[in-house]
C-alpha positions as CSV (number, residue, x, y, z in Angstrom):
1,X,-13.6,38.4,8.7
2,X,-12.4,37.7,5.3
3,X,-9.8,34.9,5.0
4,X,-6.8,36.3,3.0
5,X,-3.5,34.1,2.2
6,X,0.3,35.3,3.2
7,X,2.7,35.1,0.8
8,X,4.1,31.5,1.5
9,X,0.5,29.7,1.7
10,X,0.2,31.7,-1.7
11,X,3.0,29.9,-3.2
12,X,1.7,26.5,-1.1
13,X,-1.1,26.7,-2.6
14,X,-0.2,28.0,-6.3
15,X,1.6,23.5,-6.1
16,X,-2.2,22.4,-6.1
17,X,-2.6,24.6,-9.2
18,X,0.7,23.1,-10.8
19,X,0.4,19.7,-10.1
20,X,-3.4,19.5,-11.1
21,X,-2.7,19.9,-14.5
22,X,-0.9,16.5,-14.6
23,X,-4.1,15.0,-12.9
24,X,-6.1,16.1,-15.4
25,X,-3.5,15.4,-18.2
26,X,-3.4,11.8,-16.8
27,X,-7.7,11.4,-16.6
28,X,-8.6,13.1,-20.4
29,X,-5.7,13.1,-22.7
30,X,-3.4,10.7,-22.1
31,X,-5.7,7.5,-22.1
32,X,-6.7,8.4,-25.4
33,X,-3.3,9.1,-26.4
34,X,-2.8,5.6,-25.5
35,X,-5.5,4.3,-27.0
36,X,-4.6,5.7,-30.1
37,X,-1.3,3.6,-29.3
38,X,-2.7,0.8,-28.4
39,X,-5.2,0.3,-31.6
40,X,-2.1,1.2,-33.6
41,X,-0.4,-2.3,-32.0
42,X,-3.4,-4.2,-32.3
43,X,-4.8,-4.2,-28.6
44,X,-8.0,-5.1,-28.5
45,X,-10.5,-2.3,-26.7
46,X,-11.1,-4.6,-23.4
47,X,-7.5,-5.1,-23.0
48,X,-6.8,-1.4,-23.5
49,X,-8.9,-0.5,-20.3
50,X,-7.0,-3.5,-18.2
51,X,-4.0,-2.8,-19.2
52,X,-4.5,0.9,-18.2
53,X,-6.3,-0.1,-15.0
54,X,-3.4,-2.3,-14.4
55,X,-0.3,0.4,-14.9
56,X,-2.7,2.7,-12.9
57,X,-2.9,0.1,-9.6
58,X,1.1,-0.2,-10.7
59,X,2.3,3.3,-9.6
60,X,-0.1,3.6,-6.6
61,X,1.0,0.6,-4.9
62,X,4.6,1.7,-5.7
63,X,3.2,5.3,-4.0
64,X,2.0,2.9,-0.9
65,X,5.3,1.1,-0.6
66,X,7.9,4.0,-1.7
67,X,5.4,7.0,0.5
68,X,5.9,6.1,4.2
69,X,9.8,5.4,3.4
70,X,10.5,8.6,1.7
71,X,8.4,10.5,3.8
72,X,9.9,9.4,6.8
73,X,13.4,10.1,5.0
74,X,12.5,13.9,4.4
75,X,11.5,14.6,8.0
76,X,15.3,15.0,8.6
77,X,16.9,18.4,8.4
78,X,17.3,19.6,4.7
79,X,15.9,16.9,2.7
80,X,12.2,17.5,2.1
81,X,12.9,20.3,-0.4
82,X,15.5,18.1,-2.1
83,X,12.9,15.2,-2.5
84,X,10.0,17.2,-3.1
85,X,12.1,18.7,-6.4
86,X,13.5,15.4,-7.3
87,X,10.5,14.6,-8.1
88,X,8.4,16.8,-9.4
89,X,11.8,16.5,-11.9
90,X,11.0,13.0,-12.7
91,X,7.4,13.2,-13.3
92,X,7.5,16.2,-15.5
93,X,10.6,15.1,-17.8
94,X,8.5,11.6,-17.9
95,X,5.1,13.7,-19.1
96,X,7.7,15.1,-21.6
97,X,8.4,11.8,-22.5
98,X,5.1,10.3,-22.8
99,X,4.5,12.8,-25.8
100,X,7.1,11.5,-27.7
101,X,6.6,7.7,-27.4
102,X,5.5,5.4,-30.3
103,X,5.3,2.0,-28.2
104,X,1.9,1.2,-26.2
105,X,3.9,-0.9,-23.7
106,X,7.4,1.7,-23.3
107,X,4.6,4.6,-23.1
108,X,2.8,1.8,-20.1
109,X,6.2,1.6,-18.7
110,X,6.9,5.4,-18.5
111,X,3.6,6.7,-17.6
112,X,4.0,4.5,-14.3
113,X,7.7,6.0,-13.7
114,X,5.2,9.8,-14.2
115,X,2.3,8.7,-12.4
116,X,4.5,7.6,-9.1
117,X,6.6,10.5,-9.3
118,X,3.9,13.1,-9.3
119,X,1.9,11.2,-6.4
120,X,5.2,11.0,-4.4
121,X,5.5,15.1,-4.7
122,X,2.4,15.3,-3.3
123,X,3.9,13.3,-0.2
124,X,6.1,15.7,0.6
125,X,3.8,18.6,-0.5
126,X,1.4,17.6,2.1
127,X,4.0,17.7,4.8
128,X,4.8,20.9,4.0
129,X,2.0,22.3,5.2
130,X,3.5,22.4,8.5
131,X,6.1,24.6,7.3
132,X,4.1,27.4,5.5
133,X,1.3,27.9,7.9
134,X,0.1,28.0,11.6
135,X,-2.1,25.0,12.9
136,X,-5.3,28.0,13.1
137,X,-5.1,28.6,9.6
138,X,-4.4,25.1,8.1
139,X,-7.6,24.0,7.4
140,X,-8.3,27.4,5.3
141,X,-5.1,27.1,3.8
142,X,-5.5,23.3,3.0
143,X,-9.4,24.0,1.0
144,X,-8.0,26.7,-0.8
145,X,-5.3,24.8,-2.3
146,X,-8.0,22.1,-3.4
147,X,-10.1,24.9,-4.7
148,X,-7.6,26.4,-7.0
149,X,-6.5,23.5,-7.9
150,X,-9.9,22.3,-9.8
151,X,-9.9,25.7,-11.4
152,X,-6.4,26.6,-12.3
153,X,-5.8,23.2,-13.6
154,X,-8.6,24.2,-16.4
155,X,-5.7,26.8,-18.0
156,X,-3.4,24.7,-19.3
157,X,-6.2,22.0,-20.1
158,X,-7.9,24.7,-22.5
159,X,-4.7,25.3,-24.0
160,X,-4.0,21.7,-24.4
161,X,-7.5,20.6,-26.2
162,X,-6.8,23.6,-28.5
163,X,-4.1,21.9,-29.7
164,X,-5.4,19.0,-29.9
165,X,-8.8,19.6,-31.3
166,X,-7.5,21.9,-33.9
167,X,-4.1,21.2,-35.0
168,X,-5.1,20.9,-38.5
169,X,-5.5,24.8,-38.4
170,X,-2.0,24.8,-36.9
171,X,-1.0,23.2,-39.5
172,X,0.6,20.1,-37.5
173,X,0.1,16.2,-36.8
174,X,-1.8,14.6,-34.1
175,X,1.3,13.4,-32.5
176,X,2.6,16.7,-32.7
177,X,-0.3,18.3,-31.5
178,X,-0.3,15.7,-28.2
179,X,3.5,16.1,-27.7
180,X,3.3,19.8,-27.4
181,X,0.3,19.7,-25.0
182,X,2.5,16.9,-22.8
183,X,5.1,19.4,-23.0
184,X,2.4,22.6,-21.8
185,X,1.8,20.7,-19.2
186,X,5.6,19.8,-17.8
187,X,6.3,23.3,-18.0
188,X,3.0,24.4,-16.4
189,X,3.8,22.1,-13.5
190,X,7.7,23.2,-13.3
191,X,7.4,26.8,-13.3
192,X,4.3,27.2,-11.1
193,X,6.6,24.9,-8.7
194,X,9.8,27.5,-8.7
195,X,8.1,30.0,-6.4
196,X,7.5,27.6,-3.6
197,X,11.1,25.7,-3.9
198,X,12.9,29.2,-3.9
199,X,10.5,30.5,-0.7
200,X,9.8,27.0,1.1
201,X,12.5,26.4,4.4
202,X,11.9,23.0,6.4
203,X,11.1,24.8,9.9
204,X,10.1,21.5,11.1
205,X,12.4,18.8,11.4
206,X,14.3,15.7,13.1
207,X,18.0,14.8,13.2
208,X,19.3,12.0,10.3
209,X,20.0,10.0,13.2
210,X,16.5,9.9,14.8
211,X,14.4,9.5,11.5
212,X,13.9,5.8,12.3
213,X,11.6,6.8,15.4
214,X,8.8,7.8,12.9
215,X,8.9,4.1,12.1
216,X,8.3,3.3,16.0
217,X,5.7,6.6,16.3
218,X,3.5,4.8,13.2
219,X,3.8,1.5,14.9
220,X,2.6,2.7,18.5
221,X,-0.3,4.3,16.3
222,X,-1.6,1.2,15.0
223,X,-1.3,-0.1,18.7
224,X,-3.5,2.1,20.1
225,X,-6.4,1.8,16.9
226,X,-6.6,-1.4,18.2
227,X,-8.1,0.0,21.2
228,X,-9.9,3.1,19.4
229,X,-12.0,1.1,16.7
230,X,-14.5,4.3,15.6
231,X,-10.6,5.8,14.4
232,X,-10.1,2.4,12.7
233,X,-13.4,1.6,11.5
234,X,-13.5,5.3,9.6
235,X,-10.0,4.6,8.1
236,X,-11.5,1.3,6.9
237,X,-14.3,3.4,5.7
238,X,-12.2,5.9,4.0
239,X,-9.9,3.2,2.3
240,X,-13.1,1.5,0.5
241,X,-14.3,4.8,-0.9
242,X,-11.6,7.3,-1.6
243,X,-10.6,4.1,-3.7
244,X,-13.5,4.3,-5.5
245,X,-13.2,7.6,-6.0
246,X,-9.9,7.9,-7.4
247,X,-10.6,5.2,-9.5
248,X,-13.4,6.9,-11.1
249,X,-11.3,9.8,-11.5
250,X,-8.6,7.4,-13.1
251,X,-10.7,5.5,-15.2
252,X,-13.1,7.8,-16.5
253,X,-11.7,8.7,-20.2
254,X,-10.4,5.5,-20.5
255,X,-13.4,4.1,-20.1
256,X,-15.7,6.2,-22.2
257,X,-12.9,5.7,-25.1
258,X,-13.5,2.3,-24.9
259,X,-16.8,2.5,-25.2
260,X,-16.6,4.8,-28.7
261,X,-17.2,7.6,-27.2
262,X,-16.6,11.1,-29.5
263,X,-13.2,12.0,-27.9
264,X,-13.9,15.9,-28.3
265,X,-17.6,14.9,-26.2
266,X,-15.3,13.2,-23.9
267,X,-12.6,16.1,-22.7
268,X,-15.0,18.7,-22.8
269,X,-17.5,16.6,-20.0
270,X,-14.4,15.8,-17.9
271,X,-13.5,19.7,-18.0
272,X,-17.0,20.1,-16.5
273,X,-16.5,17.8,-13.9
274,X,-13.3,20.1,-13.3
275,X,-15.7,23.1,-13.7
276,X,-19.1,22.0,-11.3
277,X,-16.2,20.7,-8.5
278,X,-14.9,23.9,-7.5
279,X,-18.6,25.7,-6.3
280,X,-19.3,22.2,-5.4
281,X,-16.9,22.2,-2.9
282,X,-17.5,25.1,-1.0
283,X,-21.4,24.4,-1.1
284,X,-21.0,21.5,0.6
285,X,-18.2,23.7,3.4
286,X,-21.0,26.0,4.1
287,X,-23.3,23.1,4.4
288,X,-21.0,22.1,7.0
289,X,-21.9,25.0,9.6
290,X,-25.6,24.1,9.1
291,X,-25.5,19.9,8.9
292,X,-23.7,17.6,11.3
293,X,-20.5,16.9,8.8
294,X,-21.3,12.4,9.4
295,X,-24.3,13.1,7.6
296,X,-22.8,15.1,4.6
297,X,-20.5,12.7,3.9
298,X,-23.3,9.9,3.7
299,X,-24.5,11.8,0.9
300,X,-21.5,11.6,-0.7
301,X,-20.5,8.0,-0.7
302,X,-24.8,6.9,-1.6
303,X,-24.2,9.4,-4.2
304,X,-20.8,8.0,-5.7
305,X,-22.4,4.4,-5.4
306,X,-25.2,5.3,-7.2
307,X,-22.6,7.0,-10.0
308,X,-21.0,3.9,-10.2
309,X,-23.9,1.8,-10.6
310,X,-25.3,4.5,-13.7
311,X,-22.2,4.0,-15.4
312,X,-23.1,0.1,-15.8
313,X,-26.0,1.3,-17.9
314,X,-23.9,3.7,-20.4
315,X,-24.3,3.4,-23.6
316,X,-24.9,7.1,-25.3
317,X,-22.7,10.0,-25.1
318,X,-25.1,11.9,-23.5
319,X,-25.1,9.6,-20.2
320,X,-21.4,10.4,-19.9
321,X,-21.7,14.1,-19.5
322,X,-24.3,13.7,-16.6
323,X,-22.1,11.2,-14.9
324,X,-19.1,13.8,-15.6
325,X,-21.6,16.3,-13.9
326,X,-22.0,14.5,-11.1
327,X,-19.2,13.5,-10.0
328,X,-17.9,16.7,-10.0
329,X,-20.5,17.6,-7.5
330,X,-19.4,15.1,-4.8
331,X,-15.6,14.9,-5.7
332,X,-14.2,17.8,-3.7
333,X,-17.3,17.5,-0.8
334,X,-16.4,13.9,-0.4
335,X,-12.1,14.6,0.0
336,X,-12.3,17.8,2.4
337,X,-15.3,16.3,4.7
338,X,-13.1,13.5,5.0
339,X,-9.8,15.5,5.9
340,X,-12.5,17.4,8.3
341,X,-13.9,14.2,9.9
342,X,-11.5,12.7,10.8
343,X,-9.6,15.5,12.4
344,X,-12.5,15.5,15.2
345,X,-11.9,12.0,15.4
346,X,-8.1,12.1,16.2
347,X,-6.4,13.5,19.6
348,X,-5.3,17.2,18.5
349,X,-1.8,16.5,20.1
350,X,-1.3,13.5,17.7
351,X,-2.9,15.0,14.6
352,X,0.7,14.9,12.6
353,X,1.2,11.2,13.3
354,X,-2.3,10.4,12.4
355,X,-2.7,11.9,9.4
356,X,0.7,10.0,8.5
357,X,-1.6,6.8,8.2
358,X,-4.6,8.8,7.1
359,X,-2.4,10.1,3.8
360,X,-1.4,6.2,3.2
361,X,-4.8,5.0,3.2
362,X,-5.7,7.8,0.6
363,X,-2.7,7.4,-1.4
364,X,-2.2,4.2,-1.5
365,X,-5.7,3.0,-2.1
366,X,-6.2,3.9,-5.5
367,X,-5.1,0.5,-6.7
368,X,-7.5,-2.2,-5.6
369,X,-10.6,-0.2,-7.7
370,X,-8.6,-0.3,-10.9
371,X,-7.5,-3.4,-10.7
372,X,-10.8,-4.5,-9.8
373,X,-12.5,-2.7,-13.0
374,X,-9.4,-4.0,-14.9
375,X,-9.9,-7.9,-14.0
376,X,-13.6,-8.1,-14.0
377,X,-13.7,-6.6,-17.5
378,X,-11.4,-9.3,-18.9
379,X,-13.5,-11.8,-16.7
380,X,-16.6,-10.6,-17.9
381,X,-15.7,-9.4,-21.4
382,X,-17.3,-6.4,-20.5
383,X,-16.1,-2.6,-19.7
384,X,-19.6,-1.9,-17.9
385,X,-19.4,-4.2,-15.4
386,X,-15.9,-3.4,-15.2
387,X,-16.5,-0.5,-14.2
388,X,-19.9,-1.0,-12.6
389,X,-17.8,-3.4,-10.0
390,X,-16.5,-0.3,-8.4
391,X,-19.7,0.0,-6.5
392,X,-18.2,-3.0,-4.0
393,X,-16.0,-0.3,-3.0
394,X,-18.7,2.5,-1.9
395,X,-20.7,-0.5,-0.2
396,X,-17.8,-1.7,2.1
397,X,-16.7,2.3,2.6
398,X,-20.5,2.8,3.9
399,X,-20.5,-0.4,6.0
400,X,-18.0,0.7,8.0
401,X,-19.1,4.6,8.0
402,X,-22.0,3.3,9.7
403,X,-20.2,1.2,12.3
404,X,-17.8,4.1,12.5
405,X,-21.4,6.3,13.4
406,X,-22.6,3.8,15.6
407,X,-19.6,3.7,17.8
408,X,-20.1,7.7,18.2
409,X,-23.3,7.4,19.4
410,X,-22.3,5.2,22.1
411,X,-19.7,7.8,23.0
C-alpha cells in the first residue's frame, strides 16, 4: 500500500524542508562569505579554517549543554511550541544578520548565536514527532522529512547562487548580493515554519512541577547501559562517526576555500552532494528489506573513512566534486540506518527515554571533529591533514560497531 502523509506530518515534515536551507546556507555560502571577511582583516588561510572549525565546535557544545535542559523544560504543558518559535526567531534574525556584518570576529560571534539556535529548534522539532504522528507511522514519517529535506533545501540554494554568481547582471555588489541570499533564506526558513506553529498542539506532556523527573528517567538510563553494553558500545559507535560526519558536512566549503578552490566549482559540487543524497537514501531503505541493516551501515562508516582519507590527497578541483559525490551517497544511508538500528536495539516501552540520549550523542557530537581538524591544521600547518585527521573518528566509530556486533552474536 502506498504510504501517503495527513495533513499535520505534512506540515512536520515541510520543518525539514525549512530548516535545511540554513544547513546548507551554513556548509556553501557562508564560509566563503567569511573568508571573504577574513582575507579582508588579514587572517591568514590556515587560521581561517580553525577559527571556523573552532566557532563550529562552539555552538554544538553550547547545543550539548543548552539541549537536555531545554528539552526537558518543554516537556511541560504549553511550552514546546513557545521554545520551538523562540528559536527558530533567533537563528533566522541572526542569518539576517550575518548578511550584513563587516567584522570577521562579530560575524564569528553571531554565526554561533545562529548556528545554536537553529540546532536547538531541531530539539524540539524532534520531540514533536510524538505529537503529529502515531508510533506505526513514525518511522515513514521521520524518512520522509529527511528526504524532502535534501531536495527542498536545493530551492532556495538555486535562488541564492543566482544571486550570488550573477549579481553583476543584477546590477548590485557582492555584499549585496550575499545579504539578500542570507535574507532568502531567513524567510524561507520562517514562512515554511508558520504552517506547523499555527497546526502543532503539545498532545504529549508533563506538569511544570514534575519536569525534574526527566532528569531522574535519563539518570536511571545510564544505570541500566551499564548493564546493557551492546546499547552502550553502539552509542559509543555512533558518537565517533556521526561526528565525523557532521564535520564533514561542516567543514567541507571551508575547507576547499582554503585550499583555492573556484568558489562557483565549489557550491555547485556541494548542491550535488544535496542532489545524489536524496535517491541515495532510499536505495540504501530498500536495501534494508534485502541486507541485514549491521551490515549496511559498515558500508557506510568504511566508506566515510575512506572519504576522509581521499580528502588528505586533494589538491585539484576535480577531486572535490567526487568527494562531494560521495558523500552524498552515504550521508542520508548512514543517519536513517542509524535511527533504524538502534531502535531494534532499545526496549520498545523505553524508546522516548532512549532516544533522549541517542539525540545528545548526535547533537552534541559535532564538536570534537572540528576541533580536531581545526587544531591539527594549526599543529601541522596544514588544511589536509586537518582534515584528513577526521578519519580517527570513523576508526573509533567502527571499533566499537564491531564490539557492538560481537555482543549480538552472543545474544
Amino acid at each position: 500500500m502506498k504510504f501517503k502523509l495527513n495533513t499535520l506530518e505534512k506540515k512536520w515534515v515541510l520543518y525539514d524542508v525549512a530548516n535545511s536551507a540554513f544547513t546548507l546556507l551554513v556548509s556553501t555560502i557562508m564560509p566563503i562569505y567569511f573568508n571573504a571577511l577574513a582575507d579582508a582583516g588579514g587572517v591568514s588561510e590556515v587560521d581561517y579554517l580553525a577559527y571556523w572549525g573552532y566557532a563550529t565546535s562552539a555552538s554544538t557544545l553550547i547545543v550539548a549543554f543548552l539541549g537536555p535542559i531545554l528539552g526537558t523544560s518543554s516537556d511541560a504543558k504549553g511550552r514546546k511550541k513557545i521554545f520551538f518559535m523562540i528559536a527558530v526567531l533567533v537563528g533566522a534574525i541572526g542569518c539576517v544578520g550575518l548578511g550584513i556584518m563587516q567584522s570577521w570576529l562579530w560575524f564569528l560571534l553571531l554565526f554561533v548565536i545562529a548556528k545554536s539556535a537553529y540546532q536547538l529548534s531541531l530539539v524540539f522539532y524532534d520531540s514533536m514527532l510524538t505529537d503529529v504522528t502515531t508510533k506505526e507511522r513514525m518511522d515513514e514519517v521521520s524518512s520522509r522529512g529527511y528526504a524532502y529535506g535534501y531536495i527542498g533545501s536545493c530551492i532556495p540554494f538555486i535562488a541564492s547562487l543566482v544571486l550570488v554568481l550573477m549579481y553583476e547582471s543584477f546590477g548590485i555588489s557582492m555584499n549585496t548580493a550575499m545579504m539578500l541570499a542570507f535574507i532568502l533564506i531567513a524567510l524561507w526558513w520562517i514562512i515554511l515554519t508558520i504552517p506547523l506553529f499555527r497546526s502543532y498542539k503539545q498532545i504529549n506532556y508533563v506538569d511544570s512541577a514534575k519536569t525534574k523527573g526527566t532528569w531522574h528517567r535519563l539518570i536511571n538510563i545510564f544505570k541500566e547501559l551499564k548493564q546493557d553494553k551492546q546499547i552502550l558500545f553502539f552509542l559509543i559507535s555512533f558518537f565517533f562517526f556521526i561526528d565525523g560526519v557532521y564535520t564533514i558536512i561542516d567543514m567541507a566549503t571551508a575547507y576547499g576555500t582554503a585550499l583555492g578552490f573556484d568558489t562557483t566549482s565549489l557550491l555547485l559540487a556541494l548542491l550535488l552532494t544535496q542532489i545524489v543524497a536524496f535517491p541515495a537514501a532510499i536505495f540504501f531503505g530498500k536495501m534494508s528489506h534485502k541486507y541485514p541493516n549491521y551490515k549496511l551501515l559498515y558500508i557506510c562508516i568504511v566508506a566515510y573513512l575512506c572519504i576522509a582519507l581521499y580528502a588528505i590527497t586533494l589538491a585539484e578541483q576535480y577531486q572535490f566534486w567526487i568527494l562531494a559525490f560521495f558523500v552524498g551517497l552515504f550521508q542520508g544511508a548512514i543517519q536513517s540506518l542509524s535511527r533504524s538500528y538502534f531502535a531494534k536495539l532499545i526496549p520498545a516501552e523505553k524508546s522516548g527515554e532512549y532516544f533522549g540520549i541517542y539525540d545528545i550523542c548526535g547533537k552534541g557530537a559535532a564538536f570534537v571533529g572540528t576541533f580536531l581538524v581545526s587544531f591539527v591544521s594549526q599543529l601541522t600547518d596544514s588544511m589536509n591533514l586537518g582534515v584528513g585527521a577526521i578519519a580517527i573518528m570513523f576508526i573509533f566509530g567502527l571499533f566499537f560497531f564491531i564490539k557492538t556486533n560481537k555482543l549480538a552474536k552472543k545474544d
